[in-house]
N, C-alpha and C positions, 0 to 999 in steps of 0.2 A: 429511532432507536433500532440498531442491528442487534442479531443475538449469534453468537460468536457458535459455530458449526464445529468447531474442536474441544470446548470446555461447555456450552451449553449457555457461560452467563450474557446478560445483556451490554451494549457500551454504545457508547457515544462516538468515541473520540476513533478518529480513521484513521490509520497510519498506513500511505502508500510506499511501496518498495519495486525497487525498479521489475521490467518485464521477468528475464531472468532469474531472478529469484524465487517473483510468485509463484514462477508456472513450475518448482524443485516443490514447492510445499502447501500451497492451494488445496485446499478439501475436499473439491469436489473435481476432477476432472471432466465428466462429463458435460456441465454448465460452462457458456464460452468466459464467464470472468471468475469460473471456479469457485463461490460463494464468499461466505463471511469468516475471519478470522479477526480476536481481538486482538490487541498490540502482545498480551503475555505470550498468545498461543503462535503469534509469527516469530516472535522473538526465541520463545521454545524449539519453535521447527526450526529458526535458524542456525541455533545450537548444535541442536539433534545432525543437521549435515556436515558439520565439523569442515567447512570451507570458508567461515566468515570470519574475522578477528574483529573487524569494528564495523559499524553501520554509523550512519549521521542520518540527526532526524533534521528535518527544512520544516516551521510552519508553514502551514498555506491557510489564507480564508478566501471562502467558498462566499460568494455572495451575488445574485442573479446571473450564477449560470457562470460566473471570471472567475478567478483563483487570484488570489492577491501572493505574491512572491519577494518578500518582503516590500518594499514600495514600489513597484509596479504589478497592474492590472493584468494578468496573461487570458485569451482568451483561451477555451478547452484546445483550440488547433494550436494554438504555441505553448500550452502547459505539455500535452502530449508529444509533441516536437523535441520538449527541453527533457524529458521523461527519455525516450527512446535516446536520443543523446547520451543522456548517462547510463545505457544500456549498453552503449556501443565500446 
């Protein structure tokens, strides 16, 4: 369980967004992954920057260490690969 550094409450559920974005609204700059934000409080800051019109969420499951993407396995070096990609 994280507990969300902009609202205070606890959550489950991780919603990744590309590099570029987090580092506009991340909480904490001084930490190198910037801390914990829940989905309300990234969605709010994405608001608040009045540069986004839509976002798409992607499931992913996490499961010994892969990231399932829709039905293939990606290992952390090709989830991060396919992450920076839609950075670029």
């Amino acid at each position: 369980m994280n507990k969300c550094e902009g609202c205070g409450r606890e959550y489950e559920v991780v919603l990744m967004v590309p590099t570029r974005i987090w580092d506009e609204i991340k909480p904490n700059r001084e930490r190198p992954q910037g801390g914990h934000l829940c989905g309300a409080c990234i969605l709010n800051r994405m608001e608040d920057l009045h540069e986004y019109r839509a976002c798409g969420l992607q499931i992913l499951v996490i499961k010994d260490g892969l990231f399932e993407d829709d039905d293939h396995w990606l290992t952390d070096e090709e989830y991060q690969m396919a992450v920076n990609e839609e950075d670029e």
